[in-house]
C-alpha positions in Angstrom: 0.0 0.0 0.0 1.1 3.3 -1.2 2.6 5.3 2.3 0.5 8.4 1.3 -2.7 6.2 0.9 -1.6 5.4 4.4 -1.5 8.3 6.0 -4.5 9.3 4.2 -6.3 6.4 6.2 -4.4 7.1 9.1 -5.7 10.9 9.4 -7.6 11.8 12.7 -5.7 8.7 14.8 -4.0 10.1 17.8 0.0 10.2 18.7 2.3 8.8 16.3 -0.1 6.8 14.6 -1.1 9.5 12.1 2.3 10.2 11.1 5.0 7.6 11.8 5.2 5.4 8.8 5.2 2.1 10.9 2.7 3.1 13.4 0.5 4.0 11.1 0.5 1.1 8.3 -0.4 -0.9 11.9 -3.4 1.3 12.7 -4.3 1.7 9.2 -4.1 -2.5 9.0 -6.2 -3.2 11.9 -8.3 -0.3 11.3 -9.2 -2.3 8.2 -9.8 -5.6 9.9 -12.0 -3.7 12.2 -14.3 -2.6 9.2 -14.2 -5.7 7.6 -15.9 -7.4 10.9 -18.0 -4.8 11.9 -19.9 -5.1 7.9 -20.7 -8.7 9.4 -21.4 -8.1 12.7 -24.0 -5.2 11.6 -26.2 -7.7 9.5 -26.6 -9.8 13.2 -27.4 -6.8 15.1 -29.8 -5.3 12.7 -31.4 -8.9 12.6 -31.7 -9.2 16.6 -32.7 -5.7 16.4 -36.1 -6.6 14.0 -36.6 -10.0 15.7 -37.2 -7.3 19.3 -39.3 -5.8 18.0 -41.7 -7.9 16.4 -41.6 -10.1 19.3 -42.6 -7.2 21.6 -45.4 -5.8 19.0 -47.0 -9.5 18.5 -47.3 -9.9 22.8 -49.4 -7.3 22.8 -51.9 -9.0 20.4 -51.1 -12.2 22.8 -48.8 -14.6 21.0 -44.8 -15.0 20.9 -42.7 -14.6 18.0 -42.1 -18.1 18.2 -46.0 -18.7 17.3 -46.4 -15.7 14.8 -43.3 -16.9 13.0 -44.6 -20.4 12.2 -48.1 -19.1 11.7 -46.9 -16.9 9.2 -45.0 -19.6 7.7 -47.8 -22.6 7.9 -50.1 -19.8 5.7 -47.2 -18.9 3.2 -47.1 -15.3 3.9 -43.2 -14.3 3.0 -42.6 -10.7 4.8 -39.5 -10.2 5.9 -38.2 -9.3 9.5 -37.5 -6.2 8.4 -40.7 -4.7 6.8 -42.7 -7.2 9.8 -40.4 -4.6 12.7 -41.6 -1.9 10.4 -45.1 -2.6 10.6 -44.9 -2.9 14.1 -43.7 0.0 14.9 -45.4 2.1 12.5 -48.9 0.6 11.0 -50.0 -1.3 14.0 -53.5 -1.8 12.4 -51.7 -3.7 9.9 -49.9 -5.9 11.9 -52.5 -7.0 14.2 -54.3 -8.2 11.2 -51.3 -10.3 10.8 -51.3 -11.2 13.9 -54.9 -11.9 13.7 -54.3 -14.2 10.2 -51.5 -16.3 12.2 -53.8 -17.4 15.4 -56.8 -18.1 13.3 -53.5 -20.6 10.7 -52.5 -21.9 14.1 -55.8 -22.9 15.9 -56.4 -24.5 12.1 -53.2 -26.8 13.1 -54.1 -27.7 16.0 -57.7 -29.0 14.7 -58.8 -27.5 18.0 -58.8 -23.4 19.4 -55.6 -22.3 19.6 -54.8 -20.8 23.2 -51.3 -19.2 23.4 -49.3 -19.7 26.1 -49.6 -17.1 29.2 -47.4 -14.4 28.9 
């Protein structure tokens, strides 16, 4: 890597690192390891991030995101976690007809009412 591509990276680190040659191909290196982890490590956090707060918009309707996941699934409905968190939060009329279409899937699987599980 080109030393003034380097300390072009390396501008806004503190000490030596921004303008020692050898400091700052280190900093610069790592710095670039860091990014490269935190891309993947964002994905997982945005993912955990949706999977809240679905969970906490289908207990208030009464059923777990465990339940409303396969109910969803058993009727073929393919929304994403991330427009599902979206709905949540913002169209909750929507949602709880969602909601609504998974209990009324799951009591059909169970051949008998479906009564969630206290929460």
């Amino acid at each position: 890597m080109n030393i003034d591509k380097i300390f072009k990276l390396a501008k806004g680190f503190y000490g030596r690192s921004k303008n020692c040659k050898s400091l700052a191909r280190e900093r610069v290196e790592k710095g670039l390891e860091y990014n490269y982890v935190s891309r993947k490590l964002k994905k997982r956090d945005f993912r955990q991030f949706w999977i809240q707060r679905i969970n906490a918009g289908s207990r208030i309707h009464g059923l777990t995101y465990n339940d409303f996941s396969r109910g969803l699934t058993a009727s073929d409905v393919q929304i994403n976690r991330k427009i599902l968190s979206e709905l949540a939060v913002s169209e909750p009329y929507s949602f709880k007809s969602l909601v609504d279409h998974s209990k009324n899937i799951l009591s059909h699987l169970h051949k008998n009412t479906y009564s969630p599980k206290e929460i």
